[in-house]
C-alpha positions in Angstrom: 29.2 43.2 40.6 31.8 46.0 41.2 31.6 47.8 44.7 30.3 51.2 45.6 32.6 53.8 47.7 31.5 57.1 48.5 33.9 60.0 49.7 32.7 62.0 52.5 31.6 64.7 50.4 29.1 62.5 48.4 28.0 61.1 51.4 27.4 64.0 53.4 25.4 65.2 50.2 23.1 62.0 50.5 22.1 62.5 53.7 21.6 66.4 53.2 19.6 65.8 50.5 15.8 65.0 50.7 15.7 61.3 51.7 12.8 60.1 48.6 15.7 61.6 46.7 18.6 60.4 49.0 16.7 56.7 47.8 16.3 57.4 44.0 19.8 58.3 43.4 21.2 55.0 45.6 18.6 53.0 43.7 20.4 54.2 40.6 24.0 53.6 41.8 23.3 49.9 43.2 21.9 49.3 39.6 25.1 50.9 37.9 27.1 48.7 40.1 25.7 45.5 38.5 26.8 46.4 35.3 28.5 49.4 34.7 30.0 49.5 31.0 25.7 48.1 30.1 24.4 50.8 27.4 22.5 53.8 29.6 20.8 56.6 28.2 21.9 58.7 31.8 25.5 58.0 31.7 27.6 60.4 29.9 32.2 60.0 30.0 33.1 63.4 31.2 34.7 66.0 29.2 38.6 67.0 30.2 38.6 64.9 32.9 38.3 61.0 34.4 35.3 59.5 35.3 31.9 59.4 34.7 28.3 61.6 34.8 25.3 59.8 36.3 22.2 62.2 35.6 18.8 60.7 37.8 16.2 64.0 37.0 18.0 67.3 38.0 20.9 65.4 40.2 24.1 64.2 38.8 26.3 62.2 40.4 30.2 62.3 39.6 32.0 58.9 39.6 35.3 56.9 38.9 35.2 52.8 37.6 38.2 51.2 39.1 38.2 48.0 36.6 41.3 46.4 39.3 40.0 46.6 42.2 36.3 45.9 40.9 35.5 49.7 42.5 33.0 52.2 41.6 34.2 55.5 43.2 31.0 57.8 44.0 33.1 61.1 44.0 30.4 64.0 43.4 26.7 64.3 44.3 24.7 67.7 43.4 22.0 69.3 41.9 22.5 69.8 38.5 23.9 73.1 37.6 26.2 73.0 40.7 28.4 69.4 40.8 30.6 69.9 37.8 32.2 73.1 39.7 
């Protein structure tokens, strides 16, 4: 099971965000932590740059797999059409 860091900006997003959300979304991420290379319809590579595109219904969450370190880096939390900017 890897780990799960947040940066402040992720973080401060969570607990800006409305908290039946706030739960969905870290639902999501503790079950992408168990296994993140499983197959999942949700999870897109990014395009052009590292890392990784989480999508639970119109938030996406932004993250980095550190394979030597066992890490998964929660980099970006936002609504939809705002977190790839």
């Amino acid at each position: 099971m890897y780990k799960v860091q947040y940066r402040a900006s992720a973080a401060k997003m969570l607990r800006r965000m409305p908290r039946n959300v706030a739960k969905t979304v870290v639902r999501k991420i503790d079950q992408l932590a168990v296994s993140p290379y499983a197959p999942n319809n949700n999870v897109t590579r990014l395009k052009g740059e590292e890392g990784y595109r989480l999508r639970v219904g119109d938030w996406r969450v932004l993250y980095e797999i550190h394979d030597d370190v066992l890490v998964i880096e929660i980099i970006k939390i936002g609504p939809r059409g705002g977190v790839y900017r």
